[in-house]
N, C-alpha and C positions, 0 to 999 in steps of 0.2 A: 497435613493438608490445611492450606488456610483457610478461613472462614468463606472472604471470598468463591474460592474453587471446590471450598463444599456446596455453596447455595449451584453452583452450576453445572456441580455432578450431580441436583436430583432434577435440574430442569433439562438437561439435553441428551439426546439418546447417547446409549454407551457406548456406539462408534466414533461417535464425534468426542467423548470424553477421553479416548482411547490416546486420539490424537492432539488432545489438548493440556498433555505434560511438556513441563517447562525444561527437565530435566531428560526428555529423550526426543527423536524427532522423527519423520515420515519421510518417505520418496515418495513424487508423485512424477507424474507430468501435465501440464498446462494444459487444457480443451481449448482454453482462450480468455477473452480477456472483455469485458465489458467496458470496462474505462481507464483510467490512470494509474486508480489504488484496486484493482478488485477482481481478479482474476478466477477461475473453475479450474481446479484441483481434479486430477482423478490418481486414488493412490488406493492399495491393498483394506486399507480402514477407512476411508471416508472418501465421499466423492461429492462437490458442492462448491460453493463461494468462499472465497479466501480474504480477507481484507488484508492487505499488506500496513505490517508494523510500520509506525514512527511517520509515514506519508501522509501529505493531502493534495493528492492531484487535482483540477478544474475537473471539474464537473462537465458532461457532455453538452451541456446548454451552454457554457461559455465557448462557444465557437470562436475564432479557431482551437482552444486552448486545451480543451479536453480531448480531440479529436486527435491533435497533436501529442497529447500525453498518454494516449491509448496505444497509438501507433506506436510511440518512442518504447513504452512498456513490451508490447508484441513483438520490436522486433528485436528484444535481448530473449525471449524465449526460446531454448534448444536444448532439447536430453533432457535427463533424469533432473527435478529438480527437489531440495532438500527442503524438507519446511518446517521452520524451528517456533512454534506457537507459542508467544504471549501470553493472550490471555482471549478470551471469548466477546465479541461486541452486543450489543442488545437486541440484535437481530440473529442469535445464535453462528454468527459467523465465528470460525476459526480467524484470530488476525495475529499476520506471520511473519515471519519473515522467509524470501522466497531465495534460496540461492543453487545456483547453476553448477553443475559437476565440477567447471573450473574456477571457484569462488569466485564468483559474480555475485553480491546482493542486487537483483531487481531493485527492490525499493531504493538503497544506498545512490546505486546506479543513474537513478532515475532523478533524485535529488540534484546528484552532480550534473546532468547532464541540461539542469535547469525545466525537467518538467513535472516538476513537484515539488513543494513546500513542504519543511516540517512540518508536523504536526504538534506545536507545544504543549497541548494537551495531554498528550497521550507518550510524547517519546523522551524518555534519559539516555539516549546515549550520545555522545559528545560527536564520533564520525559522523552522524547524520548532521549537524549543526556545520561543522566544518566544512563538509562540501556542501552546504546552501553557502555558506558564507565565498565558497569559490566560485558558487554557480551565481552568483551576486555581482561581486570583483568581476569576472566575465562577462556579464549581461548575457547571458545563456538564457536560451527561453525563453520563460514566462519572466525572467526578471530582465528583460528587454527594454520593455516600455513601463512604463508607472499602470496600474488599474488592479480591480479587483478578482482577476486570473492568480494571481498571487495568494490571494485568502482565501480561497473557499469555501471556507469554513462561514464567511461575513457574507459572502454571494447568495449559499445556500438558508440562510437567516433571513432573505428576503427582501436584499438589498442587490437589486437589479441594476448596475450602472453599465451605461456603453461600453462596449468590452473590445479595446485598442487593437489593431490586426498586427500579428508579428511584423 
């Protein structure tokens, strides 16, 4: 076990530790979805908020942006879905990656479809880059017009700029 994922097997209950190998994964299905990146899990070991791996969707305040990447999120939810856990965020959330009986990645999905931004921070893996990179080339989305629906990461930091309507 790394040093890491020992500090946060003595901080978080052991249902939620259960669920948070890298090495095995869960079935759940969706309650629903609050925003972009962040959807409610109910599965046999945990049931709670899930932050989806490697994304940064708009945030609900950047209207239209987040509302739109809530919806976009919800309406790829159907059946059983599989959830392959990272690592844990500092709100004790599970953050996942969320995929669909017929390998669908949600988050991947969501990238492509231009309603979520990598997360540089947080994501290695190459496919999520490549379709921002196509949801880009297309002006899909949030990468439509120029603004700060694109970062969210710089929005939520406090920086409040007009926010472009698709």
């Amino acid at each position: 076990m790394t040093p890491k994922r020992a500090l946060w097997a003595g901080l978080i209950p052991a249902l939620l530790l259960a669920l948070t190998t890298t090495t095995a994964h869960a079935l759940g299905e969706i309650a629903g979805c609050h925003d972009g990146d962040t959807c409610r899990l109910v599965s046999a070991t945990y049931t709670g908020n899930v932050r989806l791996y490697c994304i940064d969707a708009p945030e609900m305040g950047q209207d239209p942006w987040g509302r739109l990447a809530r919806d976009a999120l919800r309406a790829e939810i159907r059946g059983t879905i599989r959830v392959m856990v990272d690592t844990v965020d500092k709100w004790g959330r599970p953050v996942a990656e969320l995929v669909r009986d017929d390998g669908r990645n949600l988050g991947l999905e969501l990238v492509r479809a231009g309603f979520a931004a990598v997360s540089p921070k947080y994501c290695d893996k190459p496919e999520y880059y490549a379709a921002e990179k196509e949801a880009r080339a297309a002006k899909a989305g949030i990468w439509r017009v120029d603004g700060d629906q694109q970062r969210p990461w710089e929005w939520r930091g406090g920086k409040r700029p007009l926010i472009l309507s698709p």
